[in-house]
ROVEXKOL-945539 format. One line per field, with one value per residue: residue in three letters; x, y, z of N, C-alpha, C in turn. Coordinates in nm, 2 decimals, decimal comma, always signed. Example, Ala and Ser with C-alpha at 12.3 -4.5 7.8 and 13.67 -1.06 7.14 Angstrom:
rest = ala / ser
nc1 = +1,32 / +1,28
nc2 = -0,57 / -0,22
nc3 = +0,78 / +0,71
cac1 = +1,23 / +1,37
cac2 = -0,45 / -0,11
cac3 = +0,78 / +0,71
cc1 = +1,32 / +1,29
cc2 = -0,33 / +0,00
cc3 = +0,78 / +0,79
end
This chain:
rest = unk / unk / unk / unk / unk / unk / unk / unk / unk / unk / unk / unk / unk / unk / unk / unk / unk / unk / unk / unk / unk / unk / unk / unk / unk / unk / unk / unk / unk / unk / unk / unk / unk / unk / unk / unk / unk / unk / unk / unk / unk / unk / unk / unk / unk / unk / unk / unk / unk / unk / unk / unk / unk / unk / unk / unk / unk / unk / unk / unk / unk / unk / unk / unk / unk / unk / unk / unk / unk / unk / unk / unk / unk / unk / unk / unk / unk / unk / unk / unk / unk / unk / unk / unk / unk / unk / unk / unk / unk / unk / unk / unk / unk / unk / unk / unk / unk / unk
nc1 = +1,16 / +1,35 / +1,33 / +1,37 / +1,40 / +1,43 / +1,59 / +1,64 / +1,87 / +2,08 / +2,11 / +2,31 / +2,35 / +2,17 / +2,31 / +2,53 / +2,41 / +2,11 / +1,87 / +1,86 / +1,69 / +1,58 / +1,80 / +1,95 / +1,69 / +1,67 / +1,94 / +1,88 / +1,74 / +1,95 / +2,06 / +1,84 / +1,85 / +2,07 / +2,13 / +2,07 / +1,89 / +1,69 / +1,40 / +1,26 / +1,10 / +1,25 / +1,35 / +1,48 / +1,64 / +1,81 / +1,99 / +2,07 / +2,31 / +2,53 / +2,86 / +2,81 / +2,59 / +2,65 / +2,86 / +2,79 / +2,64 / +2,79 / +2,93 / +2,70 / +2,69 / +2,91 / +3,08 / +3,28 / +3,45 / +3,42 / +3,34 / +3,23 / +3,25 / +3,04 / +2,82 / +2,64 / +2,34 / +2,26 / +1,94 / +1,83 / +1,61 / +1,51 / +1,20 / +1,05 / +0,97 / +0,69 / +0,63 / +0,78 / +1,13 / +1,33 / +1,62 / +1,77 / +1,95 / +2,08 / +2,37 / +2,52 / +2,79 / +2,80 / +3,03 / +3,25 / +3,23 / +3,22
nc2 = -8,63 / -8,35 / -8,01 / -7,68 / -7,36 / -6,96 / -6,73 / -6,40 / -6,19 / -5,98 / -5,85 / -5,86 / -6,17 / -6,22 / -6,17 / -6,36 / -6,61 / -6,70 / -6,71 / -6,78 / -6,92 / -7,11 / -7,24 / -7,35 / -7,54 / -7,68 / -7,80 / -7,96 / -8,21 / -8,37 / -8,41 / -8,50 / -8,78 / -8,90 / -9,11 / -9,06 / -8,85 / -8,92 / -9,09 / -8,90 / -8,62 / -8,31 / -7,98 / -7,69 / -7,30 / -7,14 / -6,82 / -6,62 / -6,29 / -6,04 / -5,91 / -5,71 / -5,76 / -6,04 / -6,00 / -5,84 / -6,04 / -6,25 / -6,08 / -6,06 / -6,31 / -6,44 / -6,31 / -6,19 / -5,94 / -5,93 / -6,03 / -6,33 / -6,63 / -6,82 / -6,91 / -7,13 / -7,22 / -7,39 / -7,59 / -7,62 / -7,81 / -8,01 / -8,13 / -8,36 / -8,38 / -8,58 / -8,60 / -8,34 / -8,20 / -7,92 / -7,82 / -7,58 / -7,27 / -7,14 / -6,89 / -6,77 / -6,58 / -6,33 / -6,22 / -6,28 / -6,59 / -6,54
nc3 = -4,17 / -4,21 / -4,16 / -4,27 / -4,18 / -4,30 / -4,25 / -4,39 / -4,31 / -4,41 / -4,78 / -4,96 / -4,95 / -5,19 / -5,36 / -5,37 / -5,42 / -5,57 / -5,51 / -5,24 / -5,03 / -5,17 / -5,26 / -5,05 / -4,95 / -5,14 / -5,05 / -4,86 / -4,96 / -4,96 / -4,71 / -4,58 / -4,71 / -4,48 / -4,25 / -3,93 / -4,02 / -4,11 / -4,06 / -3,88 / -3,77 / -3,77 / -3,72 / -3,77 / -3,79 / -4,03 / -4,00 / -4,25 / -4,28 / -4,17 / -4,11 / -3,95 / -3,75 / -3,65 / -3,51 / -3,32 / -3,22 / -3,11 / -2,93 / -2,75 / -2,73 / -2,68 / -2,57 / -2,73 / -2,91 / -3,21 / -3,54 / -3,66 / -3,86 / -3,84 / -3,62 / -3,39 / -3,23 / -3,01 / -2,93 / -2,60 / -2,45 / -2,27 / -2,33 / -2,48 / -2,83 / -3,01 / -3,27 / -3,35 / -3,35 / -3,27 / -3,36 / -3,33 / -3,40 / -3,67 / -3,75 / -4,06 / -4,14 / -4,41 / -4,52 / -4,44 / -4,47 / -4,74
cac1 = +1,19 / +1,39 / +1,32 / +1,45 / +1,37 / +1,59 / +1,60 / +1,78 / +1,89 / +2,10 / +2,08 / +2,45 / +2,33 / +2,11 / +2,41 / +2,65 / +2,34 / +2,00 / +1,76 / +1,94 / +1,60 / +1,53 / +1,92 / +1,90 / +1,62 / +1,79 / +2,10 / +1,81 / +1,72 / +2,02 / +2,02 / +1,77 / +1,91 / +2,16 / +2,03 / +2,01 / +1,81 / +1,57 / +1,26 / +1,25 / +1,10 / +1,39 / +1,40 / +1,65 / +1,66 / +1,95 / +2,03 / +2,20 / +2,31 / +2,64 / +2,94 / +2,79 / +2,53 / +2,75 / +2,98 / +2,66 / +2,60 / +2,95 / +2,94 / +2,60 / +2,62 / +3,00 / +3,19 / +3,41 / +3,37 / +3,47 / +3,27 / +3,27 / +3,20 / +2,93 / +2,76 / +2,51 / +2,27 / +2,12 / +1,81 / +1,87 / +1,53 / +1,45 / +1,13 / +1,08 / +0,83 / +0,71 / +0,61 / +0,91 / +1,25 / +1,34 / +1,78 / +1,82 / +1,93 / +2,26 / +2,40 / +2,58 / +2,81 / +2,81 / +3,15 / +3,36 / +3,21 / +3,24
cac2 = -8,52 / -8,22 / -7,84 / -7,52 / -7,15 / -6,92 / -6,57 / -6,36 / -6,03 / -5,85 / -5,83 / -5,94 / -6,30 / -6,28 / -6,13 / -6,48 / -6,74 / -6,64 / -6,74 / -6,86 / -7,00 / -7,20 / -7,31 / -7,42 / -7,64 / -7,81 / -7,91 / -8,09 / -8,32 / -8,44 / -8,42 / -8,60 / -8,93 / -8,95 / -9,19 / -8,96 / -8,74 / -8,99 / -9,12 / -8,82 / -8,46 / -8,22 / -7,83 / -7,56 / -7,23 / -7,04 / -6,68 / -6,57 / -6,23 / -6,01 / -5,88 / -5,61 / -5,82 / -6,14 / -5,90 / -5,81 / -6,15 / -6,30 / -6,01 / -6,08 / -6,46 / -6,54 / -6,25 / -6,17 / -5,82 / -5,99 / -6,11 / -6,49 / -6,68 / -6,94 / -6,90 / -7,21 / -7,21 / -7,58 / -7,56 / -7,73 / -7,77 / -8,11 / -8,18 / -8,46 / -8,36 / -8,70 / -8,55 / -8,25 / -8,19 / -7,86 / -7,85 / -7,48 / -7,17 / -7,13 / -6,80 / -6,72 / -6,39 / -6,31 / -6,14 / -6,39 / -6,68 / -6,53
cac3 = -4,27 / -4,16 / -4,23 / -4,23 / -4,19 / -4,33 / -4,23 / -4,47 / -4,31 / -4,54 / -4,94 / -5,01 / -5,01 / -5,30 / -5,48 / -5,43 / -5,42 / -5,65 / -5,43 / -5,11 / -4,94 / -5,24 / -5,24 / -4,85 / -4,87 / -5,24 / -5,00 / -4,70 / -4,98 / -4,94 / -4,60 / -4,55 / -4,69 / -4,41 / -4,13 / -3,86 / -4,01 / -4,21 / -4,00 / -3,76 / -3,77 / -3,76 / -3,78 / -3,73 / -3,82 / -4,08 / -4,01 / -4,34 / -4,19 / -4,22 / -4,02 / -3,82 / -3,67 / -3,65 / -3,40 / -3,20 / -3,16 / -3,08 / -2,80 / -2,64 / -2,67 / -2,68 / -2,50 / -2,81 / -2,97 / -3,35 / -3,60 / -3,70 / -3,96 / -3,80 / -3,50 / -3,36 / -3,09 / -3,01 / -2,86 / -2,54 / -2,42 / -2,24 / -2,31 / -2,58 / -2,86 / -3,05 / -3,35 / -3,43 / -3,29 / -3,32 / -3,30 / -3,27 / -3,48 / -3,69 / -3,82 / -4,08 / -4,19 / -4,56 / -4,55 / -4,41 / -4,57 / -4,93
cc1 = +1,25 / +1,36 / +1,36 / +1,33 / +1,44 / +1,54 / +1,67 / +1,75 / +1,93 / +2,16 / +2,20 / +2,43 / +2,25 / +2,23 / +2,49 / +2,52 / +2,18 / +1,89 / +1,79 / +1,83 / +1,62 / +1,70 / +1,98 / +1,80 / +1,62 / +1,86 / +2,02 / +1,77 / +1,82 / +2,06 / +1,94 / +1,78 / +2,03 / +2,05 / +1,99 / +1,90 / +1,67 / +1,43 / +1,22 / +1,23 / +1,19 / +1,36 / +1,47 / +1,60 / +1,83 / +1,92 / +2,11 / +2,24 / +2,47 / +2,76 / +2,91 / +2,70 / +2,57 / +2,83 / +2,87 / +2,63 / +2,64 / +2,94 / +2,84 / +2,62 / +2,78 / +3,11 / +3,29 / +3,34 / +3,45 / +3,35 / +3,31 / +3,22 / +3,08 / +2,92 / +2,66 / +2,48 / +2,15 / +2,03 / +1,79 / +1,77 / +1,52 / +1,33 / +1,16 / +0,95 / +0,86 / +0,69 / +0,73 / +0,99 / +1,29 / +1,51 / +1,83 / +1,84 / +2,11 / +2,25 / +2,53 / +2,65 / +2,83 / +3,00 / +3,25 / +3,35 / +3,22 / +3,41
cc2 = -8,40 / -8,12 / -7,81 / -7,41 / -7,10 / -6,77 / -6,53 / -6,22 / -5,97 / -5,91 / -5,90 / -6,09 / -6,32 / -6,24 / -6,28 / -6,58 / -6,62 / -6,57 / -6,80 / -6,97 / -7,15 / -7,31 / -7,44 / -7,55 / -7,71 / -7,91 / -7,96 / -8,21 / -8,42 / -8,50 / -8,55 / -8,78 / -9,00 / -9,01 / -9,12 / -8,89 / -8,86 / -9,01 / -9,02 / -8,70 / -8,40 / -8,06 / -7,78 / -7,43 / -7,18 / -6,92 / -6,64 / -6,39 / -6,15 / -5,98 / -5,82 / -5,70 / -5,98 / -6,10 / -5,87 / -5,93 / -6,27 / -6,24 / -6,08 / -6,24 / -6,55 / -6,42 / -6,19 / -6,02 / -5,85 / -6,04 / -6,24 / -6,52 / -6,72 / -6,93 / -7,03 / -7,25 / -7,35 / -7,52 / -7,67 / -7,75 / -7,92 / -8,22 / -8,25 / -8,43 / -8,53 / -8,64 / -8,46 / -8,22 / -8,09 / -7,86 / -7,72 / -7,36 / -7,20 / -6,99 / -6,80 / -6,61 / -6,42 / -6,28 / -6,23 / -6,50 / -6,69 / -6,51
cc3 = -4,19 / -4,29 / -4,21 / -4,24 / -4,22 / -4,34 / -4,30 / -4,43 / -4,36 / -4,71 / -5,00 / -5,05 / -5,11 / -5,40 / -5,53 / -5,42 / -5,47 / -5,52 / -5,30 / -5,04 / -5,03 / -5,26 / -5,12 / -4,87 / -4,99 / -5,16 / -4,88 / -4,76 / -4,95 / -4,82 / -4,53 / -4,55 / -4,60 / -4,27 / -4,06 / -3,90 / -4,10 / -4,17 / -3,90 / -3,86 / -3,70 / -3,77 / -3,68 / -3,79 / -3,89 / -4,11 / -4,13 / -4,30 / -4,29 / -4,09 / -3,92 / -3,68 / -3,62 / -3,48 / -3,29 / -3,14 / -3,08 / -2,94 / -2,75 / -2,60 / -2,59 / -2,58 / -2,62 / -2,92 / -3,12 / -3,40 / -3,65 / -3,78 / -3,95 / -3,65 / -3,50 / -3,25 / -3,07 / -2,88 / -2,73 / -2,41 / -2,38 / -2,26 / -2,46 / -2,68 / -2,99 / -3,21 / -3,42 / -3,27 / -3,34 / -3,25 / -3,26 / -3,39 / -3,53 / -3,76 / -3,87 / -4,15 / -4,37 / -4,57 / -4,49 / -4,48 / -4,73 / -4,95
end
């Protein structure tokens, strides 16, 4: 079964999706029925987020002083957990994606 987290930094996203959490973890049922993800514990984190901090995070992680649409950071951690797999964090900007 995979999960999510879903950080929601700024307010704009409840404007274009109600409830965005509750929207997010709608589209993992689906998810879920793709093989990969079916017999395995999965999580990730989603950043829903905006431009300013998007551009803060482009700079620190990627060198580019721009904001982007999608940012994702796999979690590239070696050890093997039997139980959960966690894949890493994704962010994304409100203002580019709308």
């Amino acid at each position: 079964m995979t999960s999510v987290d879903i950080v929601l930094d700024h307010f704009s996203w409840k404007k274009k999706i109600k409830n965005p959490k509750q929207y997010i973890k709608k589209k993992l049922l689906k998810l879920n029925k793709i093989k990969f993800f079916k017999n395995k514990s999965k999580n990730y984190t989603v950043f829903l987020t905006n431009n300013k901090k998007m551009k803060q995070l482009n700079k620190k992680f990627r060198n580019k002083n721009k904001p982007t649409d999608v940012l994702s950071f796999p979690f590239n951690n070696k050890m093997k957990y039997k139980k959960n797999l966690y894949l890493g964090d994704i962010a994304i900007s409100y203002e580019i994606v709308n």
